[in-house]
N, C-alpha and C positions, 0 to 999 in steps of 0.2 A: 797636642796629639798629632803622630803623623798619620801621613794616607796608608802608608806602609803598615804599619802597627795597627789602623781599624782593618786592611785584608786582612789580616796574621788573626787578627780576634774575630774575625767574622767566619772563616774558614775552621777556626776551634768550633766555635756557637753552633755554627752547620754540620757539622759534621758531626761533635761533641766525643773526638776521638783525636786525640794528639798524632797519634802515626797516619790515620789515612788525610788528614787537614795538610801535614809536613808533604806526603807527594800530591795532594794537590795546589800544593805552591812551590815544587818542584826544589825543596829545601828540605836538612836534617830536621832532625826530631829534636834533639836539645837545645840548640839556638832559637829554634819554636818557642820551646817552652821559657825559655831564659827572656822570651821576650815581650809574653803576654804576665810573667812572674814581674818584670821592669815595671807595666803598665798598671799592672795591679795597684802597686805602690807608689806611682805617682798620681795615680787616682784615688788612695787611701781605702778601696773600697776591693772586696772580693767578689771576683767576674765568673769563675767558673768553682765549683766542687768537684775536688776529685779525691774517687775512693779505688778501692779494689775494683768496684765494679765499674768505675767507669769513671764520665766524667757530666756533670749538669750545671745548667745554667742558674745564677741566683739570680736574685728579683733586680738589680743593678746589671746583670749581664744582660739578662734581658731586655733593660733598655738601654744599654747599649748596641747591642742587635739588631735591633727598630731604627734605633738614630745614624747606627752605625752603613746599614745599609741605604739609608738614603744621603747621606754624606759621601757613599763613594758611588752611586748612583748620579748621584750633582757634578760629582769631578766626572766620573768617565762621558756625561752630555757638555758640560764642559767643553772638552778634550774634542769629541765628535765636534760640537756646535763650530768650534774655532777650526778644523778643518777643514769643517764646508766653508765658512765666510771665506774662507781660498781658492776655494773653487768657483769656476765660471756655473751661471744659470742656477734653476729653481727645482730640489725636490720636492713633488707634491706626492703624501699619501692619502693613497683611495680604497676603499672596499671592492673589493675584484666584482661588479656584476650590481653595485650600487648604484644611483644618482647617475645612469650614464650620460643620459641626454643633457641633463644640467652641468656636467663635467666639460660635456664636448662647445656646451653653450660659450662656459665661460673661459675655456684655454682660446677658443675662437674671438673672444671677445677680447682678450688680453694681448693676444699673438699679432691683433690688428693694431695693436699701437703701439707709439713712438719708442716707448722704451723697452719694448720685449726683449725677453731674453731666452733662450732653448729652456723648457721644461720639461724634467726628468719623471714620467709621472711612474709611481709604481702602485703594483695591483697587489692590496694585501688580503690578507684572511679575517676572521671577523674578529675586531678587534685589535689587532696585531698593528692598523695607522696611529693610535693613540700613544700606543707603546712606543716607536720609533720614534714619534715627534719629541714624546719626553726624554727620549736618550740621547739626542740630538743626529738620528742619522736623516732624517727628512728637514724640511725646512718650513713647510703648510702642511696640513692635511686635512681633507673632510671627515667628520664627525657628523652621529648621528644621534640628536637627543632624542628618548631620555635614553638609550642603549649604551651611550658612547657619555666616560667622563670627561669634563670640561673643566677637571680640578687645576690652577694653576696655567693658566690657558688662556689667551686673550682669543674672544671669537667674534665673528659678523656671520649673523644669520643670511643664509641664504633663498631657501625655501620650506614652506609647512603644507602638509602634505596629512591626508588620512590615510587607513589603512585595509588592507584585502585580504582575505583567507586564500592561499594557494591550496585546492584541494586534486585530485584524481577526477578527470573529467567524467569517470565513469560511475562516482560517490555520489549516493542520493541528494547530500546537500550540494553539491553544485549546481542544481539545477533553480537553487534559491536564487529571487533577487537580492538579498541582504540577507544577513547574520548579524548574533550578537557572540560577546566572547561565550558566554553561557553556551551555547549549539556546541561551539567546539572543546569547550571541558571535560567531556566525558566519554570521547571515541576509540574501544580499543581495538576496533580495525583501523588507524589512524593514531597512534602515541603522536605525542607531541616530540619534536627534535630536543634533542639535548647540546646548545651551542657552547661552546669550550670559555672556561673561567678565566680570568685576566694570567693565570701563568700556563694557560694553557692545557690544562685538563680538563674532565668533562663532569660535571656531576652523573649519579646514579640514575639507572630507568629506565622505562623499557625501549624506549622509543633509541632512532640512529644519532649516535654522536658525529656533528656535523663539524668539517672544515671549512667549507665553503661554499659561493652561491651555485654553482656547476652541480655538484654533488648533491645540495639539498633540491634544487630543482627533477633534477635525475630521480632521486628517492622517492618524491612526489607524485609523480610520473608513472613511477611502479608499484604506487600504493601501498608505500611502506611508512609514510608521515605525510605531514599538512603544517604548514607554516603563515604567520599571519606574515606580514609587509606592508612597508610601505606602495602607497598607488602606484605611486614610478615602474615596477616592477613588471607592471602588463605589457611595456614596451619589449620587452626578451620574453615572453611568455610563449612555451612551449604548445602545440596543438593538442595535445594530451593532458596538460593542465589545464584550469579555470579558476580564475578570480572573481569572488564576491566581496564586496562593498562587507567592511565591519563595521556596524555603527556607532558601537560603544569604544572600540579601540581608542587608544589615547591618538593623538598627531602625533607624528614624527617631523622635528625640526634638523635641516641639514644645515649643517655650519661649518664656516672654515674656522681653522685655530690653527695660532701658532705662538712660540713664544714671546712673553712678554717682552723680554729685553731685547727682542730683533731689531736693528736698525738695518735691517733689508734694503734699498731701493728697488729691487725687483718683487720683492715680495709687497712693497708699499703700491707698486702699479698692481700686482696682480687684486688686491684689493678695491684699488679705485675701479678696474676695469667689473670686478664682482659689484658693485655696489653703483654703477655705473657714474661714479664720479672724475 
């Protein structure tokens, strides 16, 4: 099966409409179909139904769908991965407004030895470092367990850490020494944020759909939500916010991850320099 042939069936699947799949692979509409009809039959199995009313996926298209999109997900980090190995120095992705102190700890700890090389650090949104690493346009990036997946992904812990309610300084409960998650379950002058799903939309509810850490601090601020976090976090703390100790929160572990197959040298220092060996 070619690469060509799983976009052409992936672009059908998605869309589940022959003519708008054809302009979004910027190709007719009969060579389309002349070419998922080839696929059909050398796979002995029917991929799509189509009627008058349309077109839908059968139980084999379906996984093919599934398999098919991470097959060109693997070629296109691929493709990225073998680029950078071309390029001079190290991208590392970060959560914009995360782990700063520990970030600055450890590029300063890296940058002091023998084999440093220029690091590209980019500031991402929540979530959005994970993704990048898997499609190969970074090269490291920090991770936050359990928030952050580590599916597929060689890591070295860095730091564990509890966690703090960012509330409105002016909220009754800020003036607690400690909280449990229980206190903050039930606030609806204070909805919980709603942070964006791995493709990027947001689930339902009342509370603000958040981008990032600027904004959700912002929102905090004006006593429009409240957010737990990690401890780190008190280092950027606003004069209008207040952090409390949560007792029951799970630890947040920070980790770097990159992929397996990296034969990096710059990445192998930036490692021993994290790990201080």
């Amino acid at each position: 099966m070619e690469t060509r042939e799983l976009r052409y069936f992936v672009a059908v699947a998605e869309e589940l409409h022959f003519g708008r799949a054809a302009l979004r692979l910027g190709m007719a509409q009969p060579p389309l179909s002349r070419a998922i009809a080839r696929l059909e039959r050398r796979l002995g199995t029917v991929l799509l139904e189509r009627d008058s009313h349309g077109v839908a996926l059968t139980g084999a298209g379906r996984v093919l769908l599934r398999e098919g999109r991470t097959a060109l997900e693997a070629v296109a980090a691929a493709e990225a991965r073998t680029r950078r190995a071309g390029q001079p120095g190290l991208v590392l992705a970060a959560k914009a407004g995360a782990s700063a102190d520990l970030l600055a700890g450890l590029l300063a700890a890296y940058e002091a030895g023998p084999d440093a090389v220029p690091v590209d650090v980019r500031l991402c949104q929540y979530g959005e470092q994970g993704r990048l690493l898997r499609r190969g346009e970074v090269d490291v990036a920090l991770l936050h367990l359990p928030f952050d997946s580590t599916a597929g992904l060689d890591t070295e812990e860095l730091h564990t850490e509890g966690q703090v309610a960012l509330l409105p300084a002016a909220h009754p409960l800020a003036t607690r020494r400690e909280l449990r998650l229980a206190d903050l379950a039930d606030l609806p002058d204070l909805p919980a944020p709603r942070y964006p799903r791995a493709d990027g939309s947001h689930p339902d509810g009342p509370g603000p759909a958040i981008r990032d850490h600027a904004q959700l601090h912002q929102l905090i601020a004006l006593g429009r939500t409240r957010a737990v976090l990690p401890e780190s976090c008190r280092t950027q703390l606003r004069p209008d916010v207040t952090a409390v100790p949560v007792l029951d929160a799970p630890p947040v572990t920070t980790v770097l991850a990159w992929p397996p197959d990296s034969r990096s040298r710059p990445l192998a220092a930036l490692l021993r320099a994290a790990t201080g060996g």
